[in-house]
MIKEVO-83624 format. One record per atom (N, C-alpha, C, O, CB): residue in three letters; x, y, z. Coordinates in steps of 0.02 Angstrom, whole numbers, plus 50000, padded with zeros to 5 digits. Glycine has a CB too. Layout:
ALAXYZ
...
***
This chain:
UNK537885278855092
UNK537395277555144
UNK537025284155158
UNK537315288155194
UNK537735274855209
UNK536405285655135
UNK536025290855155
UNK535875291655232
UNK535735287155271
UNK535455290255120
UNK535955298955246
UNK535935300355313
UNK534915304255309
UNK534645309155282
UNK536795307155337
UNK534695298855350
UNK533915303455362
UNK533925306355444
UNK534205303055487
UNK533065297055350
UNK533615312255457
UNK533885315155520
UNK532935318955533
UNK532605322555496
UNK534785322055505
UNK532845316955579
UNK532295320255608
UNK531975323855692
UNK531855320355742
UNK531945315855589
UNK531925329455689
UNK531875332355769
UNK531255334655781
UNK530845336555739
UNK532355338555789
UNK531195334155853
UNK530485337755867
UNK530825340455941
UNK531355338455964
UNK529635331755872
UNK530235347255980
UNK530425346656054
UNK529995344356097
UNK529395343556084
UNK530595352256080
UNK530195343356138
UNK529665338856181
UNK529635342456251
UNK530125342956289
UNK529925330056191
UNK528795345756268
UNK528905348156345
UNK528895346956377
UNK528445348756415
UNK528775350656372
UNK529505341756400
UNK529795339956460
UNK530565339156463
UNK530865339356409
UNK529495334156478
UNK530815338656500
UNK531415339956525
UNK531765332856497
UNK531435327656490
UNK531415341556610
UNK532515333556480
UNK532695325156467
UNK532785320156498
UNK532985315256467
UNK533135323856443
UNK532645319856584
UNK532465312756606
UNK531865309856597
UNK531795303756598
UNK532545311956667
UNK531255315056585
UNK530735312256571
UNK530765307156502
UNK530685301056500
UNK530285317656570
UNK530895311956444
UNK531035309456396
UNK531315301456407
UNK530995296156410
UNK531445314056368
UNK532075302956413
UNK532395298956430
UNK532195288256478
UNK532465282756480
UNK532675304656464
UNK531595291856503
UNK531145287056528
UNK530875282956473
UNK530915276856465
UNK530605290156566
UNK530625286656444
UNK530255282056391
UNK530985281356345
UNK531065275456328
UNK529455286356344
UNK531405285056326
UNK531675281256268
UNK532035275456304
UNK531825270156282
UNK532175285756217
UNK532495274656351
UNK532935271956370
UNK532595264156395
UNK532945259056396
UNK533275276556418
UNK531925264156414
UNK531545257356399
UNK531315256056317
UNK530855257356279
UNK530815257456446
UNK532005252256318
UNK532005249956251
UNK531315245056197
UNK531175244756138
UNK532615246056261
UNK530955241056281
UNK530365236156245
UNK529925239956236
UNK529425237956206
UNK530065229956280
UNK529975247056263
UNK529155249356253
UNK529305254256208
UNK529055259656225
UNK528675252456322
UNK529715254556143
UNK529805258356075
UNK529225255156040
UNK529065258855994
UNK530585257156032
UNK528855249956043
UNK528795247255999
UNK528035252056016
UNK527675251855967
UNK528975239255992
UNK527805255256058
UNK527155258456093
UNK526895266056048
UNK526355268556035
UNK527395260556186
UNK527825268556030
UNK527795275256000
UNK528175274655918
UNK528335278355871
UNK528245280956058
UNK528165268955933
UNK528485267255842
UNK528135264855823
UNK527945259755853
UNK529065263055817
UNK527735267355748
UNK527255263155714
UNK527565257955670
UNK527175253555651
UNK526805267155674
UNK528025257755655
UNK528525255455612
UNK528785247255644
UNK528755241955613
UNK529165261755610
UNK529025248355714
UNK529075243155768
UNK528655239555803
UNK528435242155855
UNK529325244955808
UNK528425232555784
UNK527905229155801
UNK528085223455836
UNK527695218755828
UNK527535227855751
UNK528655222155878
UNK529115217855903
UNK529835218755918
UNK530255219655874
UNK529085213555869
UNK529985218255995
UNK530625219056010
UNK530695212156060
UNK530395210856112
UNK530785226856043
UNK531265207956019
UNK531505202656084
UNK532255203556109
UNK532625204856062
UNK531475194156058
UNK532485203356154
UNK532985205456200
UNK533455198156173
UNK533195192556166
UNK532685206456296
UNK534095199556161
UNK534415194456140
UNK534955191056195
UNK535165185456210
UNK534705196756078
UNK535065198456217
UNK535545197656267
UNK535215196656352
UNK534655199156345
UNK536015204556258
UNK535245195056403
UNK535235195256454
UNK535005202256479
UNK534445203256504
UNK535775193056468
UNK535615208056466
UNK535405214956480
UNK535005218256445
UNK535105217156385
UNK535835218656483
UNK534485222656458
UNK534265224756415
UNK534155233956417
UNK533705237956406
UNK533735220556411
UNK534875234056440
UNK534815241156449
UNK535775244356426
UNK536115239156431
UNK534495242556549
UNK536165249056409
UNK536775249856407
UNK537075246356338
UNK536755243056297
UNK537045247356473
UNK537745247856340
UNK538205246256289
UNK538355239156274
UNK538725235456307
UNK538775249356304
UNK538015237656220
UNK538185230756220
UNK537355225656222
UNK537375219656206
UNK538735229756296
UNK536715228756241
UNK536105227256247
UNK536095224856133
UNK536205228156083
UNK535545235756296
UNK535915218756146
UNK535665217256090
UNK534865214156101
UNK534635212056154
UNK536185212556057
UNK534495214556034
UNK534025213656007
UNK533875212855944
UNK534255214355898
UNK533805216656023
UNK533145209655937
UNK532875210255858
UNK532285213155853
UNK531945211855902
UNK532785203755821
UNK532015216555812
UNK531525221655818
UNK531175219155743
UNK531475219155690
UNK531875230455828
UNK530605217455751
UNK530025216455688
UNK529965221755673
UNK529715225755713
UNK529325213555698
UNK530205224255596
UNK529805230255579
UNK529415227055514
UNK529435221855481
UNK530315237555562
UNK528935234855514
UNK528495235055448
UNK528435241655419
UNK528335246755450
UNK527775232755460
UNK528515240955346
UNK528345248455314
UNK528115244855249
UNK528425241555207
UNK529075255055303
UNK527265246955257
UNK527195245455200
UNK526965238455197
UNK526555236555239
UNK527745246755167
UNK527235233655140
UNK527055226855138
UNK527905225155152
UNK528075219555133
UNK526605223755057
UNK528265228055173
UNK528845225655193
UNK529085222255240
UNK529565225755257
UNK529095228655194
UNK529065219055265
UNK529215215255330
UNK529785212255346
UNK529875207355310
UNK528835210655338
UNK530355213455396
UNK530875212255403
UNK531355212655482
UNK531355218255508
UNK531025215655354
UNK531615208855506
UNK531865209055599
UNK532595212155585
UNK533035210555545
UNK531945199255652
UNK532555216755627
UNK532975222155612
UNK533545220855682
UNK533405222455740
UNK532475230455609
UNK534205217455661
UNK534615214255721
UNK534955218955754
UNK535535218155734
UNK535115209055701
UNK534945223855798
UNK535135228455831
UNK535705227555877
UNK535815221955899
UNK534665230255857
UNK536085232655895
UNK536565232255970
UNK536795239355982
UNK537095243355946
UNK537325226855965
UNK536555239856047
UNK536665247656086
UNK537425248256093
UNK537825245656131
UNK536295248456171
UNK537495253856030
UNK538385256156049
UNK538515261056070
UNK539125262256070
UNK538865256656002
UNK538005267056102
UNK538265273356156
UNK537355270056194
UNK536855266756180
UNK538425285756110
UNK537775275356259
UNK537175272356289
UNK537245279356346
UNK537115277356403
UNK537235262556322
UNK537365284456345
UNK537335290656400
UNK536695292856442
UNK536325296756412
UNK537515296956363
UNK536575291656487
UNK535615293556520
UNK535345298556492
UNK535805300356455
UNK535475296056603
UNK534915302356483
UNK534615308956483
UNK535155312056402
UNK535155317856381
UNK534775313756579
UNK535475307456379
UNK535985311456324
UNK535855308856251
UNK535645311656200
UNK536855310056342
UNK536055302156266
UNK536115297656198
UNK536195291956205
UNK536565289056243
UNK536595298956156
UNK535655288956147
UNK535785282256118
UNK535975280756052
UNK535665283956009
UNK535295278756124
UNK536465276256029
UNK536655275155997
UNK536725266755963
UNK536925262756005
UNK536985278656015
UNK536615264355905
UNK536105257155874
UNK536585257055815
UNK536765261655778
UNK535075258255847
UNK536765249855817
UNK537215249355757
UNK536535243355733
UNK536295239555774
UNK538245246355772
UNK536345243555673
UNK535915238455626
UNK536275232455584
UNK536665233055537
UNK535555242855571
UNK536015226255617
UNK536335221955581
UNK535785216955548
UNK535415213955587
UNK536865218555625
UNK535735216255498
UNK535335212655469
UNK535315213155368
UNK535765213555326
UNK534675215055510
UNK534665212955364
UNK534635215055289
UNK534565221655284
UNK534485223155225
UNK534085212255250
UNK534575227555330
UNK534825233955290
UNK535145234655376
UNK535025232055431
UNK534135241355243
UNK535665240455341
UNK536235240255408
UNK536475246255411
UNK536425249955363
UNK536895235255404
UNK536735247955461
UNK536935253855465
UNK537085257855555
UNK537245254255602
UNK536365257155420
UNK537025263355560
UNK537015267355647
UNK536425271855640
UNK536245275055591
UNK537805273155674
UNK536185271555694
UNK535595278055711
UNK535795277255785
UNK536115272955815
UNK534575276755690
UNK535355285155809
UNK535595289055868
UNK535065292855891
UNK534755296255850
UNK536165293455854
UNK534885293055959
UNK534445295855978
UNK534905299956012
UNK535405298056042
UNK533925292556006
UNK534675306456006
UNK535165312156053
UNK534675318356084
UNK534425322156043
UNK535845316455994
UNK534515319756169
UNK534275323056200
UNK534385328256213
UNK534745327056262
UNK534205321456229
UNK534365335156207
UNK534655340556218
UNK534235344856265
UNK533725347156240
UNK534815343356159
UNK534415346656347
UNK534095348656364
UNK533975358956337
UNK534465362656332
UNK534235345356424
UNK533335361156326
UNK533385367456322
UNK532825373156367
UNK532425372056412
UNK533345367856251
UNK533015378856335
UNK532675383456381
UNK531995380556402
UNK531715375756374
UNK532575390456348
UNK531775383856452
UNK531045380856479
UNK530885374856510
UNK530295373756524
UNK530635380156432
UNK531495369456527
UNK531405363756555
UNK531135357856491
UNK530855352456504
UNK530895365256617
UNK531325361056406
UNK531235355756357
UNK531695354356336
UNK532245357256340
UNK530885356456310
UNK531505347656299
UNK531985342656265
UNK532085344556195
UNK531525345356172
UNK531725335356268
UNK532625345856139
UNK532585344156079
UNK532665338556059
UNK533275338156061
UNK532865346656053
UNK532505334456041
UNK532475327556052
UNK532605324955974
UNK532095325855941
UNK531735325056088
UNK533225321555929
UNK533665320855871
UNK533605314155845
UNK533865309655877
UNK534355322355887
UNK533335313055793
UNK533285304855763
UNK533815305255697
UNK533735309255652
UNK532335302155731
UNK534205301755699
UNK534635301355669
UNK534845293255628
UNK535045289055668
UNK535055304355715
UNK534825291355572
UNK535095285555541
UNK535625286055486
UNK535675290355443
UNK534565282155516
UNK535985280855497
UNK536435280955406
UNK536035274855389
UNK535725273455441
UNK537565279055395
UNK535875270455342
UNK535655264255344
UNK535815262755254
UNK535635265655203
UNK534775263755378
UNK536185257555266
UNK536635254655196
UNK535865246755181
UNK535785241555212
UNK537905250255231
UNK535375250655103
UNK535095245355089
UNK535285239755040
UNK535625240254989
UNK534615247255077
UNK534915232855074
UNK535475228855021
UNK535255228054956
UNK534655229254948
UNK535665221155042
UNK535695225654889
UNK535465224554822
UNK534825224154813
UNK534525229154794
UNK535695219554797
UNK534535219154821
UNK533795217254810
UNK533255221554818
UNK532815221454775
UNK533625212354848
UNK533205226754884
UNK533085230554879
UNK533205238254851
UNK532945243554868
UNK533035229054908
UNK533675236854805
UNK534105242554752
UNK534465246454771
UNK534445251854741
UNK533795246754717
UNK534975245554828
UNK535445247254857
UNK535505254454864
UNK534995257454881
UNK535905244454831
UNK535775256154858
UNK536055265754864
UNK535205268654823
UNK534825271854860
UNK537155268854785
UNK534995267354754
UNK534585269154729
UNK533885266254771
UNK533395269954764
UNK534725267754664
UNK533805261854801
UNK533235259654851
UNK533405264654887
UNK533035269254869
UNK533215252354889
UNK533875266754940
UNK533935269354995
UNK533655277954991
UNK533475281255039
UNK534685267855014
UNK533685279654943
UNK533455287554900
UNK532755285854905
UNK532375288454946
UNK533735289254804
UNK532625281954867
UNK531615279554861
UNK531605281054926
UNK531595287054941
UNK531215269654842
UNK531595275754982
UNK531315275155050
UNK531565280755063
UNK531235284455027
UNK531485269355097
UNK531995284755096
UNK532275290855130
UNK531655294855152
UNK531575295555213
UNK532785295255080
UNK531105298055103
UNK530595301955108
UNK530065297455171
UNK529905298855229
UNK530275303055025
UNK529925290955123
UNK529505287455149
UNK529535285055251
UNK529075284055291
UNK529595281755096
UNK530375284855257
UNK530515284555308
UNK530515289855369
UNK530375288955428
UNK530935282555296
UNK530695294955340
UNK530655301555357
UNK529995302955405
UNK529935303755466
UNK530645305555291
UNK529325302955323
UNK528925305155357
UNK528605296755426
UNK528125297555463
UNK528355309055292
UNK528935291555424
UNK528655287655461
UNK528935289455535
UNK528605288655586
UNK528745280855436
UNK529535291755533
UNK529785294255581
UNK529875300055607
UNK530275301355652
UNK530125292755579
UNK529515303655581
UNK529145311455621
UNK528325308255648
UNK527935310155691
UNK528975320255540
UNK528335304055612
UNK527575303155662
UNK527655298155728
UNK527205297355770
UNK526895299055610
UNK528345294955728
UNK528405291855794
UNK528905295555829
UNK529105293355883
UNK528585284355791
UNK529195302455802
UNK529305306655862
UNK528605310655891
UNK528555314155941
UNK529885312255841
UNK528125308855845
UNK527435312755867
UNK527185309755909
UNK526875313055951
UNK526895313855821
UNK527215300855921
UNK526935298555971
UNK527435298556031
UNK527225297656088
UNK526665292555954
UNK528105299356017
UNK528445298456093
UNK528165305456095
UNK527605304356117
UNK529415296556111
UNK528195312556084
UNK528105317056121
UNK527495317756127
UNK527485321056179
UNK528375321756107
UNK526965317056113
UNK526305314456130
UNK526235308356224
UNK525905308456276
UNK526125309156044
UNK526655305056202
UNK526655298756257
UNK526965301256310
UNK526725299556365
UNK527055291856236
UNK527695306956309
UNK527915308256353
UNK527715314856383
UNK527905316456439
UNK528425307256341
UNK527245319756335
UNK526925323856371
UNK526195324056395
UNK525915329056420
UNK527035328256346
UNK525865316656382
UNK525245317156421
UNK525335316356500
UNK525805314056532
UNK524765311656396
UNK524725319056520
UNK524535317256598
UNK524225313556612
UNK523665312756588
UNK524275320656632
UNK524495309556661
UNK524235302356683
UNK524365298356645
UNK524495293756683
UNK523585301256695
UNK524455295656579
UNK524445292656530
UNK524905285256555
UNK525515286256560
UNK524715297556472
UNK524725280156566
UNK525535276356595
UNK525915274856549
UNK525765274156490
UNK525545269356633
UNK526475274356577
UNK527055273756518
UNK527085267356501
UNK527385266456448
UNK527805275956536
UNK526845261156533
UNK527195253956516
UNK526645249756489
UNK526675243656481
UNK527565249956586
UNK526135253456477
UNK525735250156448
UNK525665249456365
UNK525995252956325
UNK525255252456475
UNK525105243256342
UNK524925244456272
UNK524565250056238
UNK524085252756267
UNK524605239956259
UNK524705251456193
UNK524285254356157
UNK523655257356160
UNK523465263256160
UNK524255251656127
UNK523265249556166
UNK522555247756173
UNK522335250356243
UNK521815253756249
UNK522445239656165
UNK522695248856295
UNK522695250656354
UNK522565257056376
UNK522085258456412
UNK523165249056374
UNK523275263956340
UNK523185269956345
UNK522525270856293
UNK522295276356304
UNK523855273856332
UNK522215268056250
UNK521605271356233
UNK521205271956267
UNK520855276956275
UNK521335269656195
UNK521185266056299
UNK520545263856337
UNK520465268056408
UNK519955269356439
UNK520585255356353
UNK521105269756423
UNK521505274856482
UNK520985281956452
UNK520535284356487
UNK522675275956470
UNK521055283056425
UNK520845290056382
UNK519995289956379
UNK519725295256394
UNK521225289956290
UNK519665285656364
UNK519215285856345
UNK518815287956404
UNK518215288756398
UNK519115281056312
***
């Protein structure tokens, strides 16, 4: 199971952060990758919060069956993947000097046969990588603008901007 691991810092402190990550429906705002999150469970927050998440990379298209297995405020989240590729990823907050966040993307993700298993998972690794430095670019983008609202669409914060 290839481990892909990606960090950025973010200037703000980790409850800010923490704001936006820990609202789980509005990933889909700073993930280009995530184009749909439905809440499976009742809760949608803590240990045990399940979901399914539409992703896309590419012409790939696939609902990615999720469940929150650490869940610490301002610290860490933690996602076990159940579906057609599977595996744990982890979001982990570290507060540092200056009142910033190092802020840690972390996955193992086991792909299945069809998609060429261990040898698929090498292909994508890069491809994933760089998709996921650019949606730590939009959470720290999202969480260090001013004024910017957090619970809105997309379309919305453009139009906010303009």
């Amino acid at each position: 199971m290839p481990r892909i691991k990606v960090t950025t810092t973010i200037e703000a402190p980790p409850s800010a952060v923490w704001d936006a990550v820990g609202d789980i429906s509005s990933h889909v705002e700073w993930m280009a990758d995530a184009t749909a999150i439905r809440f499976t469970t009742r809760q949608t927050s803590g240990v045990g919060t399940t979901f399914d998440c539409d992703t896309a990379v590419g012409p790939f298209r696939l609902t990615d069956r999720m469940e929150v297995t650490e869940w610490e405020p301002r610290r860490v989240m933690g996602v076990r993947h159940h579906g057609l590729v599977g595996g744990d990823g982890r979001f982990t907050l570290k507060g540092i000097r200056g009142g910033r966040t190092r802020f840690t993307w972390e996955e193992r993700l086991d792909f299945p046969l069809w998609f060429g298993g261990p040898a698929g998972a090498l292909v994508a690794r890069p491809v994933l990588r760089r998709i996921w430095r650019s949606n730590l670019e939009g959470l720290k983008s999202r969480v260090e603008s001013d004024g910017a609202p957090r619970t809105t669409s997309r379309r919305a914060r453009r139009a906010h901007r303009s």
